[in-house]
GUDO-529234 format. One record per residue (C-alpha): residue number from 1; residue in one letter; x, y, z. Coordinates in nm, 3 decimals. Layout:
! residues N
   num   residuo      east     north        up
   NUM         A         X         Y         Z
...
END
This chain:
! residues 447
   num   residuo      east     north        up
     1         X     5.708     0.191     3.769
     2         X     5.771     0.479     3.530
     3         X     6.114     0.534     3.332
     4         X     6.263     0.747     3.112
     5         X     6.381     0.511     2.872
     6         X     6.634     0.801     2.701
     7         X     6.790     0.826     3.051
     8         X     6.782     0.499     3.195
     9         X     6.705     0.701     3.605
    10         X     6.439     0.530     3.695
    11         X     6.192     0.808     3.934
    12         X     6.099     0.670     4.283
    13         X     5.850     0.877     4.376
    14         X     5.467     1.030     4.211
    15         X     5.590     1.150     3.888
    16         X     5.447     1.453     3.729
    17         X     5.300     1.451     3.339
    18         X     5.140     1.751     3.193
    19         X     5.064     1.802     3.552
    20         X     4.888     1.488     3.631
    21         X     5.045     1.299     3.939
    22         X     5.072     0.957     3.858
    23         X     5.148     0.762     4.167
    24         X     5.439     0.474     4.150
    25         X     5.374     0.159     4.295
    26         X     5.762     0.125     4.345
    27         X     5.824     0.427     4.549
    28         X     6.093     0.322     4.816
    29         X     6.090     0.399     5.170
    30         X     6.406     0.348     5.374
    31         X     6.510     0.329     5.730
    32         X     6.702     0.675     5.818
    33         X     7.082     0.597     5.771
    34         X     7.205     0.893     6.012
    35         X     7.417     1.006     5.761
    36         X     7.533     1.374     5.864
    37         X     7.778     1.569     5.739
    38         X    10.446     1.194     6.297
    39         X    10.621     1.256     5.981
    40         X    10.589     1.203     5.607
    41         X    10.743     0.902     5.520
    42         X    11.063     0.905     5.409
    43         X    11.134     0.799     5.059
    44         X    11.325     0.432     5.229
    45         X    11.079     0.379     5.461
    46         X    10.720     0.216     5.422
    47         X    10.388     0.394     5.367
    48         X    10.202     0.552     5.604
    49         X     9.928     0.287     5.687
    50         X     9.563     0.334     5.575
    51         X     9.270     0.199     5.504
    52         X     9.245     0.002     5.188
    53         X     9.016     0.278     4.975
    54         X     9.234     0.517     4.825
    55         X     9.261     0.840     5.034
    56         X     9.033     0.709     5.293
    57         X     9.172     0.649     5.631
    58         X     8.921     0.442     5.905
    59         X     8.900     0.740     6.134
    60         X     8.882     0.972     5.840
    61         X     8.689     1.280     5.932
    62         X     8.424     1.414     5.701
    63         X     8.458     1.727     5.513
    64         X     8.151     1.977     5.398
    65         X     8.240     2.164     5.053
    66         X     8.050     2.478     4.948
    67         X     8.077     2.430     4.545
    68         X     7.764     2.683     4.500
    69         X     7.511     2.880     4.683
    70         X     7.300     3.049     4.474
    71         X     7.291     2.769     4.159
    72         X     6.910     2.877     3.958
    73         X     6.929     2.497     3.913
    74         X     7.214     2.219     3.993
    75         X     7.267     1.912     3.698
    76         X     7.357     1.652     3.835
    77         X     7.450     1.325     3.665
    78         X     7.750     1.071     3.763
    79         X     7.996     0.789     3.561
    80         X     7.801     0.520     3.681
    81         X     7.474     0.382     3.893
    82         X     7.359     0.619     4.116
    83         X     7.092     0.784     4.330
    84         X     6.882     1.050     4.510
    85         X     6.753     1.094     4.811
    86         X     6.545     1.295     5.023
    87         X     6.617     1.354     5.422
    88         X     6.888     1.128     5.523
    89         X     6.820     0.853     5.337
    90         X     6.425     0.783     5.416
    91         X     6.276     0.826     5.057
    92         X     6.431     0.738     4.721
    93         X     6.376     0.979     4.490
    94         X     6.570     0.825     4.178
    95         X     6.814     0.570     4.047
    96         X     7.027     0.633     3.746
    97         X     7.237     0.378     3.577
    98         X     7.503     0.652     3.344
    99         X     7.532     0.962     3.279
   100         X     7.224     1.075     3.211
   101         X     7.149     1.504     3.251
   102         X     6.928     1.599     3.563
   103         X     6.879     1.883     3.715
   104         X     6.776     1.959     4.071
   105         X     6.585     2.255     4.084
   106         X     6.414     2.520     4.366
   107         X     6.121     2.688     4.402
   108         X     5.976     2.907     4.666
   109         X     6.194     2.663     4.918
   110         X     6.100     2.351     4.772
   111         X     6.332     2.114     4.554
   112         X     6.234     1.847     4.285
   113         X     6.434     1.659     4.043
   114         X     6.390     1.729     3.675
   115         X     6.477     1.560     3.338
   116         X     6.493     1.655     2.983
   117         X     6.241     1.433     2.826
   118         X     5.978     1.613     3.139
   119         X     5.980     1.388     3.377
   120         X     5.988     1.568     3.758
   121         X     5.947     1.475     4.117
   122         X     5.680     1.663     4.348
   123         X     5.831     1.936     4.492
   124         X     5.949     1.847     4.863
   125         X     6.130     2.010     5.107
   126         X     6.470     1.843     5.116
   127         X     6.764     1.865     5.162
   128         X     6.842     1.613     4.832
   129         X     7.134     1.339     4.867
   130         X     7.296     1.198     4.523
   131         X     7.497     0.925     4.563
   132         X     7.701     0.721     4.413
   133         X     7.693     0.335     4.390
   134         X     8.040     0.108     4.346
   135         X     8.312     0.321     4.204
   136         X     8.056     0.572     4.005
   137         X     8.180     0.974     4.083
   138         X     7.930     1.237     4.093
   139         X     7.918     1.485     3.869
   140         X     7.742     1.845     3.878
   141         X     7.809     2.071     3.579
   142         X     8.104     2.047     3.439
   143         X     8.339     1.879     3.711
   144         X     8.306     1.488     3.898
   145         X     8.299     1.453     4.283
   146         X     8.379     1.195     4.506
   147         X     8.142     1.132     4.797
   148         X     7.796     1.306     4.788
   149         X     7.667     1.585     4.645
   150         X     7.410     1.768     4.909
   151         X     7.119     1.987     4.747
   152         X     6.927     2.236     4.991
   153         X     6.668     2.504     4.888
   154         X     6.816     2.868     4.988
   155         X     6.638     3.178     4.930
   156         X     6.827     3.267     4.586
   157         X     6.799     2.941     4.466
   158         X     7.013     2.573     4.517
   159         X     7.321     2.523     4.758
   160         X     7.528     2.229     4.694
   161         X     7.753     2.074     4.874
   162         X     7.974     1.836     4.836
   163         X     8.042     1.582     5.125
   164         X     8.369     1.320     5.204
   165         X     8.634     1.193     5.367
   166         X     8.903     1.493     5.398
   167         X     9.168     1.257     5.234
   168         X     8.930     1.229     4.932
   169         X     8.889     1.650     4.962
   170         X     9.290     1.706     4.983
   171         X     9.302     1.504     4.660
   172         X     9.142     1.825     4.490
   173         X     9.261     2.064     4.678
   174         X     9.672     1.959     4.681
   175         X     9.711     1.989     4.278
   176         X     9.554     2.321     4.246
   177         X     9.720     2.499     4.561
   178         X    10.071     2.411     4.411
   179         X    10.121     2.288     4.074
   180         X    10.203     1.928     3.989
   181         X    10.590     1.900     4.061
   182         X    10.888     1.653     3.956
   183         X    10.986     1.395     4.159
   184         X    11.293     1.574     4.297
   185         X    11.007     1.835     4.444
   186         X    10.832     1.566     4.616
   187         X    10.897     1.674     4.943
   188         X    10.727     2.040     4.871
   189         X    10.398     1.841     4.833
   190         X    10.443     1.636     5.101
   191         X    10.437     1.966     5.309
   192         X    10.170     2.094     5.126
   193         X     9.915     1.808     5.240
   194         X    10.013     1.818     5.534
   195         X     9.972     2.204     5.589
   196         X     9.642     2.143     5.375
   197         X     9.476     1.897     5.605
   198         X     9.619     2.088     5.899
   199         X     9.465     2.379     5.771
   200         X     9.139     2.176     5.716
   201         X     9.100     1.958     6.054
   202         X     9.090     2.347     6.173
   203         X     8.731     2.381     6.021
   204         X     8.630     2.032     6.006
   205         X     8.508     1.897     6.372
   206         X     8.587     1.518     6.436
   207         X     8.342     1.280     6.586
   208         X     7.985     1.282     6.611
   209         X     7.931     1.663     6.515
   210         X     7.573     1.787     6.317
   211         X     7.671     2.005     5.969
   212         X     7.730     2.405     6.070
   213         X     7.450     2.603     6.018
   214         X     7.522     2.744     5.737
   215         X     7.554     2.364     5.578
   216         X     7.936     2.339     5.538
   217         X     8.270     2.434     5.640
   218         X     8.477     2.572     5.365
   219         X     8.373     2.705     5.043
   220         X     8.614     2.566     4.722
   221         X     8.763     2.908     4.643
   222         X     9.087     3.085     4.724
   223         X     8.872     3.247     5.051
   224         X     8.977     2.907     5.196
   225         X     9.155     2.647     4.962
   226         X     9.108     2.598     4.557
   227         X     8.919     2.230     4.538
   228         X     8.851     2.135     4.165
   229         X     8.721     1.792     4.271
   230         X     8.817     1.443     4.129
   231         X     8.915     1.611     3.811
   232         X     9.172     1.740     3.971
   233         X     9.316     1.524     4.046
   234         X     9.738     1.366     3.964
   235         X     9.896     1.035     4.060
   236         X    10.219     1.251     4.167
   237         X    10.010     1.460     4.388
   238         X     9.791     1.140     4.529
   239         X    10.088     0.938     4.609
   240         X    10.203     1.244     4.802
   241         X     9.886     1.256     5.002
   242         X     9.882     0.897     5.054
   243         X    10.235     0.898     5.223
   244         X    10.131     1.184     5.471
   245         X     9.795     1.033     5.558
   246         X     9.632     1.156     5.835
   247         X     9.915     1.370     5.938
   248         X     9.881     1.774     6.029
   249         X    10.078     1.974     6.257
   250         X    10.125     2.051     6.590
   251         X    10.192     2.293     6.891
   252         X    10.195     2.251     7.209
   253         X    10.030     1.926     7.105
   254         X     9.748     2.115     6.970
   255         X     9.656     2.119     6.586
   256         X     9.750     2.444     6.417
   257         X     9.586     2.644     6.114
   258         X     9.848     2.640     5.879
   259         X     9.779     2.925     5.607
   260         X    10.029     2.967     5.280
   261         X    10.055     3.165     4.982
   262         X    10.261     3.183     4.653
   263         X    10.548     3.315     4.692
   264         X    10.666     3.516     5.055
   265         X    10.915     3.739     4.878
   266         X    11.174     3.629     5.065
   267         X    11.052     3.689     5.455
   268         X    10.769     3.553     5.575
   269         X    10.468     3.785     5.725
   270         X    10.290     3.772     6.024
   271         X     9.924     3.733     6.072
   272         X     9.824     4.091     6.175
   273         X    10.050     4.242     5.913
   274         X     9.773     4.056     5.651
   275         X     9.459     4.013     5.784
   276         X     9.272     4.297     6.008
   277         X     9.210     4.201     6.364
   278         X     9.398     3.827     6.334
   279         X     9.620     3.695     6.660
   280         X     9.971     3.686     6.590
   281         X    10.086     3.286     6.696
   282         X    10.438     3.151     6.801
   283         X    10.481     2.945     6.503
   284         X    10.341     3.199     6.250
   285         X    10.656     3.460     6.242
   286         X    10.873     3.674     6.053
   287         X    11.084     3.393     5.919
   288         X    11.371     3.437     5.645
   289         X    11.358     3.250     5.360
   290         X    11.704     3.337     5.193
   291         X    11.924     3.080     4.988
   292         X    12.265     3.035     5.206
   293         X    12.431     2.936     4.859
   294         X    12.284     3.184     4.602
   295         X    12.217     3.504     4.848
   296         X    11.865     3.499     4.700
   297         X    11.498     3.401     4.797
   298         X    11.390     3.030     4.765
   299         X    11.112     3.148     4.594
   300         X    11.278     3.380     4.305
   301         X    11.228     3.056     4.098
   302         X    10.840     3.168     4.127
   303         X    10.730     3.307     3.776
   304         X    10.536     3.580     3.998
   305         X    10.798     3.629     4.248
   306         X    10.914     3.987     4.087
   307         X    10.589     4.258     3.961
   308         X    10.541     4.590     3.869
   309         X    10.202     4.772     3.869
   310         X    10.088     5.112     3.714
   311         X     9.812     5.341     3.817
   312         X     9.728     5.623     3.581
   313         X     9.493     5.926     3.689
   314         X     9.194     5.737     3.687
   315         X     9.270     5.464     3.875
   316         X     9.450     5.643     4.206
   317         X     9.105     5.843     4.243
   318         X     8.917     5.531     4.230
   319         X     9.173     5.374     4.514
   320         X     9.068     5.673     4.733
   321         X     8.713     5.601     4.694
   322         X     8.763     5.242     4.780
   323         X     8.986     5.306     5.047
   324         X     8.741     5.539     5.200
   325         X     8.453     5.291     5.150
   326         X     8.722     5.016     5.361
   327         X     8.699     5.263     5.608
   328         X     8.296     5.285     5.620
   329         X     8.197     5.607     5.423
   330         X     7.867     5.580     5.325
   331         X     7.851     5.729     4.974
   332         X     8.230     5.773     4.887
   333         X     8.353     6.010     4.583
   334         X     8.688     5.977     4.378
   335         X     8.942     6.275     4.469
   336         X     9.282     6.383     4.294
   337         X     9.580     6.237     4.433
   338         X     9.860     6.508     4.502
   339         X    10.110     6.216     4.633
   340         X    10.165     5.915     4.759
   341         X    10.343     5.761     4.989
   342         X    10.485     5.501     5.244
   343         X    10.499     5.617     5.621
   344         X    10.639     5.285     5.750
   345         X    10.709     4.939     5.698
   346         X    10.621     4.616     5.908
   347         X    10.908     4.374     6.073
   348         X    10.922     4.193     5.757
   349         X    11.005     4.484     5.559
   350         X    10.626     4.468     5.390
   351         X    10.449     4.854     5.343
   352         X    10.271     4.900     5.708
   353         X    10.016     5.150     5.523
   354         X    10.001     5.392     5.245
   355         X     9.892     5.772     5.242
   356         X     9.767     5.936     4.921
   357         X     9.725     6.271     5.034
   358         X     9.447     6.419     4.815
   359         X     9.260     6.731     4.779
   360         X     9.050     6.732     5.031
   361         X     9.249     6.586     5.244
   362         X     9.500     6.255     5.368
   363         X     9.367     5.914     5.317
   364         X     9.542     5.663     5.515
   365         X     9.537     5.239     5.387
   366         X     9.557     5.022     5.628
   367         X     9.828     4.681     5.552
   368         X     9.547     4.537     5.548
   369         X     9.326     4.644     5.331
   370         X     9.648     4.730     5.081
   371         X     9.594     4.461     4.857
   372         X     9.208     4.453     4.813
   373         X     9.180     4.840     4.753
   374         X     9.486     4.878     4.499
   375         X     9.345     4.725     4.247
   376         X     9.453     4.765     3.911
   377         X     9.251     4.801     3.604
   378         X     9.098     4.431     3.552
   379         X     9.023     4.440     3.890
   380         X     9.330     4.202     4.002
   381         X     9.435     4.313     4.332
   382         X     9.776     4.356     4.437
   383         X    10.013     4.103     4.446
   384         X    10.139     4.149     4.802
   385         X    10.255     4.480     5.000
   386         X    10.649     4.420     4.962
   387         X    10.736     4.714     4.719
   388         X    10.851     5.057     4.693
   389         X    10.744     5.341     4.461
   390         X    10.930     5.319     4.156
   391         X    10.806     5.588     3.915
   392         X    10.612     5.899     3.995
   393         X    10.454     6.132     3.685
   394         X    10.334     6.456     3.800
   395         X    10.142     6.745     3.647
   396         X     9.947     7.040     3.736
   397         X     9.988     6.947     4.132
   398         X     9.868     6.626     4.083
   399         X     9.984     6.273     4.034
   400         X     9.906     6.154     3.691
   401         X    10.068     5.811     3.717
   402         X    10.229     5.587     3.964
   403         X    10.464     5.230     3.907
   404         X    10.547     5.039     4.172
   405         X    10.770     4.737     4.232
   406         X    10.740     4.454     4.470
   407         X    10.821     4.114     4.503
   408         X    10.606     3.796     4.631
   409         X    10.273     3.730     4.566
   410         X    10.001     3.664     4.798
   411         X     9.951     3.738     5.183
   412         X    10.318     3.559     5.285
   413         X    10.194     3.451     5.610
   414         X    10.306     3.078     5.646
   415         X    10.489     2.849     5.398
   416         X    10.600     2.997     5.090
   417         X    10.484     2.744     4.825
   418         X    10.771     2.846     4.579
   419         X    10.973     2.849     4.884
   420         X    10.897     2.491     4.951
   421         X    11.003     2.372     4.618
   422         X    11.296     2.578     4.609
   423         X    11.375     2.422     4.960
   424         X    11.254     2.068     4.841
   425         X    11.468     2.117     4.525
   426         X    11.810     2.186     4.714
   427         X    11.725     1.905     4.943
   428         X    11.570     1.952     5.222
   429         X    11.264     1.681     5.333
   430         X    10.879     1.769     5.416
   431         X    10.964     1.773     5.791
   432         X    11.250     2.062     5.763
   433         X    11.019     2.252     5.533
   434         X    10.724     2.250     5.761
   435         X    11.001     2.319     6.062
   436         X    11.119     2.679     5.895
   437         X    10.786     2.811     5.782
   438         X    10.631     2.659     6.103
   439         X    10.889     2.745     6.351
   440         X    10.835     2.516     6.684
   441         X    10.587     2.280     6.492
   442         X    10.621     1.863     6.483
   443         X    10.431     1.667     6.251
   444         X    10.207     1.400     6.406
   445         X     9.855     1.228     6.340
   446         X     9.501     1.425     6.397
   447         X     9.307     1.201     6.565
END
């Protein structure tokens, strides 16, 4: 048996030196394991049951995490013993005992683990399995996982993925989609894991179900929800996700996708005023989200609630290239903007499109597409399509400059997150919260 004796990962299969195979005598061959991808609480009452693992529940479903697609090479190490394997389980490819650095790396389709002091696997197909043993967390770069970390060989280089229990995944999702609260706020993160893991059962198929093809269901960036993994995590926030275990919402008795962003400005949005060619749904409306005592939004407290954004010269002829290129123009050239302005507004009082009439002609953007093509100079795009024009500089029939003014930030289709703790801070519990941003919802388990 050959080992690294600066790592302490012991290699399981023909180990390469200077390109000599050297066959192990220990290589380990292992039976296929199979292994494929109500109401909170109140604060008097008892816990939600659950299992006796922390954020695992018995029926727990089991959650597929994109954390990179086109890695040259994934490291790999964990906090404790831990292992690799090839195809479900059948071959052990290496044991570690720490946290030694290892790499997994891809070429022409084929994976292989590598070390520093130059030890390798044979390159083999895959997929690759680390996992952990006892209470050991993965860890691949910079960040630790729980569950497993998945490896498979993609044309640009490694996809990993990281597979568990979608208790374990709201864990690192929950802290980063609103910030770690007070006490007093607790209620605005009870609603968020339970919108959260609504939001989630909506991508992540219970029972018996193979992995999608593309190898996962959500990806751990804002294009579904922000996962940062175990490290991540906060007691506040777990104790939170403990007491709403298992629960999501409901119509009609069927589970609902529950989207939310920042701050809603202070009236929710509907899903075709956000997102081009999205079904409007009974319990996704135009909802008002107006203090009674103060006459102002719930979410003014929101640190982003009120912007302002300037466009000089430059930029608007840049937004009329992009906005031409949203609207499928091959090759696309900047034009000067002679004016700008908004036709009409949606229900909820957000812009319904803008026109920059130009000169060669009027260029009409989409609600839509709003956000994404008026982007300012770092590339940020806009912080939501509430606002009016504030400031106009004109010169020589053109527009030089342009301020605007809105309020909220984000899509504003769901709960308002600044809303919630607003709400949650005046006193209101998770269940009322999830009632006004949900309107006709009830809380209840998923499976």
């Amino acid at each position: 048996m050959t080992m690294d004796m600066r790592s302490g990962l012991r290699l399981l299969v023909p180990v390469l030196f200077g390109g000599v195979v050297m066959t192990s005598a220990a290589m380990v061959a292992c039976a296929p394991t199979g292994t494929a991808p109500g109401a909170p609480t109140p604060a008097a009452g008892p816990p939600v049951a659950r299992a006796e693992a922390p954020g695992r529940l018995a029926n727990d479903r089991v959650a597929l995490i994109a954390l990179s697609a086109r890695s040259r090479e994934a490291p790999v190490s964990a906090t404790g013993r831990w292992r690799i394997d090839e195809q479900g389980g059948r071959v052990q490819l290496v044991r570690g005992r720490g946290e030694e650095p290892w790499r997994i790396e891809q070429q022409t389709g084929l994976l292989r683990v590598a070390g520093d002091g130059g030890d390798a696997t044979p390159w083999r197909e895959g997929p690759f399995v680390a996992r952990p043993l006892d209470n050991a967390l993965l860890r691949y770069g910079t960040r630790r996982y729980r569950g497993e970390l998945v490896f498979t060989a993609t044309d640009s280089g490694v996809m990993v993925v990281n597979r568990l229990p979608v208790e374990d995944y709201l864990r690192g999702v929950v802290p980063l989609e609103l910030p770690v609260r007070n006490p007093a706020e607790r209620a605005a993160l009870e609603a968020q894991a339970i919108a959260a893991r609504s939001y989630t059962y909506m991508r992540v198929p219970g029972g018996m179900v193979e992995a999608p093809v593309t190898g996962f269901n959500l990806v751990s960036t804002v294009q579904n929800q922000v996962y940062g993994g175990a490290d991540a995590e906060h007691p506040v926030v777990n104790e939170a996700i403990d007491r709403t275990a298992g629960l999501v919402l409901r119509y009609n008795g069927l589970i609902v996708d529950a989207p939310y962003s920042s701050s809603c400005g202070g009236r929710s949005a509907t899903p075709s005023e956000a997102w081009k060619g999205a079904r409007d749904e009974p319990y996704l409306q135009n909802v008002d989200d107006i203090d009674p005592r103060t006459g102002t939004p719930y979410c003014d407290i929101s640190p982003r609630h009120h912007w302002h954004a300037e466009f000089d010269e430059g930029q608007l002829q840049e937004i009329v290239r992009r906005a031409l290129q949203a609207g499928g123009a091959a090759a696309p050239r900047p034009a000067a903007v002679r004016s700008f302005t908004v036709p009409g507004r949606s229900r909820s009082g957000r812009a319904a499109s803008v026109v920059l009439r130009t000169e060669r002609g009027d260029v009409t953007i989409e609600a839509r597409d709003i956000r994404a093509v008026m982007r300012d100079a770092r590339g940020a795009i806009l912080s939501s399509t509430y606002f009016s024009v504030e400031r106009e500089s004109r010169g020589g029939g053109r527009l030089r400059g342009l301020s605007l003014r809105g309020t909220g930030h984000g899509h504003g289709v769901g709960m308002c997150q600044w809303g919630a703790i607003g709400r949650a801070r005046a006193g209101a519990d998770a269940r009322e919260i999830l009632r006004h941003y949900y309107p006709g919802t009830v809380v209840g388990f998923a499976d």
